[in-house]
N, C-alpha and C positions, 0 to 999 in steps of 0.2 A: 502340293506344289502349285505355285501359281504360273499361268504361261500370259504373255501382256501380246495382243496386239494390235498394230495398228491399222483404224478405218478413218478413209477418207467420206467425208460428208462435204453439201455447199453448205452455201452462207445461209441460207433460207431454212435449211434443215435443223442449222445449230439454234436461229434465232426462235423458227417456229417450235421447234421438238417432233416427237411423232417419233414412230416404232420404226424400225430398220432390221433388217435381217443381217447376222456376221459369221461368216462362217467361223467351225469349230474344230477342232483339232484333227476329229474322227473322219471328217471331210462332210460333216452335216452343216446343217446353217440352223443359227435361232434367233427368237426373235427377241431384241431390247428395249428398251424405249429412250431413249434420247431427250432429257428435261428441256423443256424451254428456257431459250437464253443459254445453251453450255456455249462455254469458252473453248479456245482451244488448246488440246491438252487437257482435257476433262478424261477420267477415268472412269470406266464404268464396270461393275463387278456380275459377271454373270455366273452364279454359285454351282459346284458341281461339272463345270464344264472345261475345266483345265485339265493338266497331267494327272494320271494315277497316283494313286499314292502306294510306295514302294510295297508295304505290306497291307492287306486288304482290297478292297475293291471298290473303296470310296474313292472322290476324285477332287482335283484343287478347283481352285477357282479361275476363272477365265475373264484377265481384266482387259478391255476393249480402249485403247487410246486415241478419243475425237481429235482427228485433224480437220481442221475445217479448213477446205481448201477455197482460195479466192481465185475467181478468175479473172487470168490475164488480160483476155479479149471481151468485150462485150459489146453488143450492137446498137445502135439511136437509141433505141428504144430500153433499151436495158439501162443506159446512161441516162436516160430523162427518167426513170422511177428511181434509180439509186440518188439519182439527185434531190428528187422530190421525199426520199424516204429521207434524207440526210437533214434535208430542212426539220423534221418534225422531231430528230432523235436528239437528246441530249448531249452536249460535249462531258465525255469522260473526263471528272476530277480526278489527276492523278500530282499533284502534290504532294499528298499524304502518303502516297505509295512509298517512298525513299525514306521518310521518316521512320528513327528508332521511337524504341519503348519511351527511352527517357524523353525522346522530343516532344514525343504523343501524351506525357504524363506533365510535362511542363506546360503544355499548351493549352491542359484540361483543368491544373491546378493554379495555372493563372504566373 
């Protein structure tokens, strides 16, 4: 059986990546590691560490749902690097996002 839940992470963690600890059902914590660049809403599967499984003594998987939380508030100083980090980062193409199959097959076959 699988049990899903949710961790809050920042903006730093999702874009840097690096290990975090989540806790686990049994009331242990383990450790994950977090890709660099996850979205939010990224899923992460840590095997063995979900519910039991009714017969036997193996166990489901335990998926971990990245929230990357933004903060509200942030001080001078936080707003002149996020500004500065904003100059260097690419604008997201999202154009092609809404497009269907057929749109995406007309547009590749001319």
């Amino acid at each position: 059986m699988i049990e899903e839940r949710d961790f809050p992470i920042g903006v730093a963690h999702a874009v840097l990546g690096g290990p975090v600890e989540v806790p686990t059902l049994d009331g242990g914590k383990t450790k994950v590691s977090v890709p660099e660049g996850s979205q939010p809403g990224t899923i992460l599967r840590v095997r063995g560490q979900g519910f039991p499984h009714l017969q036997g003594k193996q166990r489901g998987d335990l998926h971990v749902l990245l929230r990357v939380v933004i903060p509200s508030k942030i001080n001078a100083e936080q707003k002149r690097l996020f500004e500065q980090l904003g100059k260097t980062l690419p604008v997201p193409d999202l154009k092609d996002k809404d497009k269907t199959l057929f749109d995406r097959m007309k547009d590749i076959l001319g």
